[in-house]
N, C-alpha and C positions, 0 to 999 in steps of 0.2 A: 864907216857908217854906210857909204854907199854898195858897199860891197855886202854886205849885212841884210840892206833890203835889197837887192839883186836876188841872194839865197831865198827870201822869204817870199818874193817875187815867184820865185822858180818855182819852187813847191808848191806854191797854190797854183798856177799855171799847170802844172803836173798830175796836182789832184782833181783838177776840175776836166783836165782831157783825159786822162783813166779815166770818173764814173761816165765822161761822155759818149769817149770808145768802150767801154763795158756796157751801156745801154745800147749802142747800136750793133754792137759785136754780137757778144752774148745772146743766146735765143734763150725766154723763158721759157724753163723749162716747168708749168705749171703743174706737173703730177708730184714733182720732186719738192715743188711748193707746200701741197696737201698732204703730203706722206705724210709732216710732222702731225698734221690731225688727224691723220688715216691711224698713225702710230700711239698718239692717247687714246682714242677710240678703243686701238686694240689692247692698251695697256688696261682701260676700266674693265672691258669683258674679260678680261685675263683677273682682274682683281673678283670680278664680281664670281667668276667660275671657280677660284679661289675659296671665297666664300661662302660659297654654296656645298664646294667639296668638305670642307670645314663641318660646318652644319650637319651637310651628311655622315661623313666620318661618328661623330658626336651621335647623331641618330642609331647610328649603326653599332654602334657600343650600348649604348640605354637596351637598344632591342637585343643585342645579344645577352645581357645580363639576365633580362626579363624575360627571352627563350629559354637559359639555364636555371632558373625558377623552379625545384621539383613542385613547390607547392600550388603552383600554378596551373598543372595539367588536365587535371580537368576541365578547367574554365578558358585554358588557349584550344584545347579538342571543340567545346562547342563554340567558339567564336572561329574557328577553322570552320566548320561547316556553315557557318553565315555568312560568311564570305564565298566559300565554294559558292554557295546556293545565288548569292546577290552578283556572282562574276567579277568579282574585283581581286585584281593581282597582286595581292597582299600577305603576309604572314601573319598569322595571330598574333606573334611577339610585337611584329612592328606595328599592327592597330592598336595593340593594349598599352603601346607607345605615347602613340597620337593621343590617345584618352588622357597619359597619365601626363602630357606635357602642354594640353588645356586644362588640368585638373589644376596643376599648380600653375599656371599662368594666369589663369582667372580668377583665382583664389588671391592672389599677392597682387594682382591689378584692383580689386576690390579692398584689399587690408590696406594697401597706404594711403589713400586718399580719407578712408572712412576709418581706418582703426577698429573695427567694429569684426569678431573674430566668428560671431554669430553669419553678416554677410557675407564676409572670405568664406565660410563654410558652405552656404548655399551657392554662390558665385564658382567654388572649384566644384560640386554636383552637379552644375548644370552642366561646366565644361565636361566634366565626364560623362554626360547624359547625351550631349550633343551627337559625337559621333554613333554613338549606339541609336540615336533614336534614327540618325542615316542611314545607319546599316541594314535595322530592319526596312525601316519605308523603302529601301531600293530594293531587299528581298521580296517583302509581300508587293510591290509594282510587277516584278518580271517574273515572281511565281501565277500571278494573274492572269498576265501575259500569256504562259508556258499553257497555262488552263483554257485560255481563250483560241489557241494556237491548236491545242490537242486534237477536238475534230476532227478537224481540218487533215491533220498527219495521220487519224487513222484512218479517213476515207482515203488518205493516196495511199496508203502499205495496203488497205484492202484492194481499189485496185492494182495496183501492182501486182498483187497475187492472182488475182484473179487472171489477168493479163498472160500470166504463166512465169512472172520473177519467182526471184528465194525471195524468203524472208530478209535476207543480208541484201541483198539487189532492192528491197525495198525502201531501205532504210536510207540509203545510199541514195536513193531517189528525193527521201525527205532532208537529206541533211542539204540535195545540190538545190533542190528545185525551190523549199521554203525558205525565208529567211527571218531573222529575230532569235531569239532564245534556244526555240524549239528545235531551231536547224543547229545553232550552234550544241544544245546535249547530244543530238542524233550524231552527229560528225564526229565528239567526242567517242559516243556508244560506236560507232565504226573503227575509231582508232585502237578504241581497247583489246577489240575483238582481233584487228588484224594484226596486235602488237603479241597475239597467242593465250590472251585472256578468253575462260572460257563465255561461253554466250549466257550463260547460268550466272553467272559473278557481275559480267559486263554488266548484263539487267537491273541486278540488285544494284551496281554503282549507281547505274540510272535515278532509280528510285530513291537511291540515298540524298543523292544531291539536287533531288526536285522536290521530293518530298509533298506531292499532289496523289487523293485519294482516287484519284479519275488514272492516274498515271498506273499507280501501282495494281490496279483493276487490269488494264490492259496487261502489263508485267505479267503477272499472276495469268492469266487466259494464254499467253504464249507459253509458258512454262509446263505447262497442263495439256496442252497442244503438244509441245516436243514430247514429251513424255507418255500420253495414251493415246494420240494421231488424233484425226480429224478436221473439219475443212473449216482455216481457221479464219477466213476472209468472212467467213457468214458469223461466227464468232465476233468480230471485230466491227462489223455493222452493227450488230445488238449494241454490245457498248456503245459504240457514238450514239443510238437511236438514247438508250440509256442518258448519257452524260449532258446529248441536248434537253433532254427534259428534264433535268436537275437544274441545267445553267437556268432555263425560265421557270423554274419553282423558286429558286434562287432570287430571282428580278419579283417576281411576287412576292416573296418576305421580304426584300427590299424595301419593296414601297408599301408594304403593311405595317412595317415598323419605323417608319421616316418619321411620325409625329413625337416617339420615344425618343429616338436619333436625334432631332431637333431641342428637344426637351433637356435632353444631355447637354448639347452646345449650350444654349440657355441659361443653365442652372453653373455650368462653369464659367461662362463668361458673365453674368450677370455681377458679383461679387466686385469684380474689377473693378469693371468699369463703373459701376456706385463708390468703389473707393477711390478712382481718380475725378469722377467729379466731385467729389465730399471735397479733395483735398483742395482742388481747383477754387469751390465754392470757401472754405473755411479752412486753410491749410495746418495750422496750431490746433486744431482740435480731432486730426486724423494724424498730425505727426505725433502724437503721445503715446498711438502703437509702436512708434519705431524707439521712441527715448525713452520711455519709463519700462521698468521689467515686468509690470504686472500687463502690461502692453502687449512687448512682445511675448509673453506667453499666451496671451488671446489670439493674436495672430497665426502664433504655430496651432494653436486647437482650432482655426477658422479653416485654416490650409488643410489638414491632418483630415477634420471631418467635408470638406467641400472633395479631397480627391476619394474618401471612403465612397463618395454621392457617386461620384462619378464613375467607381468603378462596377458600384453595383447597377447601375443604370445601365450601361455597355452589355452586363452578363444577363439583362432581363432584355433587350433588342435583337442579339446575338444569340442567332437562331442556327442551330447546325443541321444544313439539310443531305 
């Protein structure tokens, strides 16, 4: 017996002077502490990069399907050039993607809750309506841009020339010395040129991918210039004299047609907002467009003739100068 806790003695004696000598011995070593959450850390970014690869992969198939589409070629060529024109580093296949994966996400985020096959149908239009209404609005902002920008780039190639540059040395001038849009087409229009594109093609790309009436005026003056000579920097000042006094005829029908303009927001928003106060004030007696069918067929003939309103309002303000 006594021999027994002697043993039992020992070894707690033993264990208690290791972790003592281990606590005084031993240097913490606290990096080797943290590794282990240094190393989940790395493990979730490795999951989530995982994930993301995943996704992509999946994306990258739907888009290649939808690239190999013959029937599709017409309509990926012009959403190719809205893109071009809007600057976004995209494929037509992989936008008409994006469209068709809020088409169906929105559409089946609206059907399960409400079962209602009518709103999944509006719900997937908008999703597809979404990115396209993007697409434009970033093109017509930096086609703007490019127009507000123009001037400006033809008073420096005029003097440039003047100065006694080429025309290529001018350009070159506008792609280093501007910045925004105008610099980035100009840079491009240098690249094409020095890649053995002729100056004839380069131009017309120019104009393809701006697709501005002020632009293709200057194009058209230089091409007619290579072609029967003459002094094209005095050329090129008319234009600008030109294109300013369009931009303020421009700001004058602006503000001559602001009461129409107004009139439009007006007549669209008005509708609404009378049916969320209806529904706010007496909610059973505006939900019966949404539950009964004679309902919603009012509703769609309310929508159907409010954007008719609205479109012909737009074409009576919208003035082409």
């Amino acid at each position: 017996m006594l021999s027994l806790i002697l043993v039992f003695l020992f070894i707690s004696v033993f264990l208690m002077l290791f972790q003592v000598f281990k606590y005084l011995l031993i240097k913490k070593n606290y990096v080797l502490r943290l590794k282990k959450y240094v190393n989940m850390e790395e493990i979730k970014e490795e999951r989530k990069k995982n994930i993301k690869k995943d996704y992509k992969a999946g994306f990258n198939i739907i888009s290649r399907r939808v690239g190999n589409a013959k029937f599709l070629e017409g309509y990926k060529k012009r959403v190719q050039i809205q893109l071009t024109r809007a600057h976004l580093l995209l494929k037509a296949e992989e936008f008409i993607t994006v469209c068709m994966a809020l088409f169906a996400g929105l559409g089946i985020l609206i059907f399960i809750p409400s079962h209602s096959l009518l709103y999944a149908i509006c719900a997937a239009l908008i999703g597809w309506l979404i990115p396209v209404y993007f697409l434009k609005t970033r093109t017509k902002r930096r086609m703007k841009h490019i127009n507000e920008q123009l001037c400006d780039a033809i008073i420096l190639i005029s003097n440039s020339l003047k100065a006694g540059y080429s025309f290529f040395q001018a350009i070159d001038i506008v792609a280093k010395e501007m910045t925004g849009p105008i610099a980035d087409e100009f840079a491009l229009l240098q690249k094409e040129i020095n890649l053995g594109i002729t100056t004839e093609k380069a131009l017309e790309n120019l104009v393809g991918r701006v697709s501005s009436e002020d632009l293709e005026m200057v194009v058209t003056a230089v091409l007619i210039q290579r072609q029967v000579g003459g002094k094209l920097s005095e050329v090129l000042d008319n234009i600008s004299s030109t294109i300013r006094e369009r931009i303020k005829i421009k700001g004058e029908v602006k503000t001559l047609t602001a009461q129409g303009r107004m009139s439009g927001i007006v007549i669209g928003l008005l509708p609404v907002a009378l049916g969320v106060i209806l529904y706010m004030i007496n909610p059973e007696h505006v939900s019966v467009l949404f539950t009964d069918p004679i309902g919603n067929m009012i509703l769609v003939f309310s929508i159907i003739m409010e954007l008719i309103g609205i479109y012909f309002i737009n074409k009576i303000v919208r003035i082409k100068v």
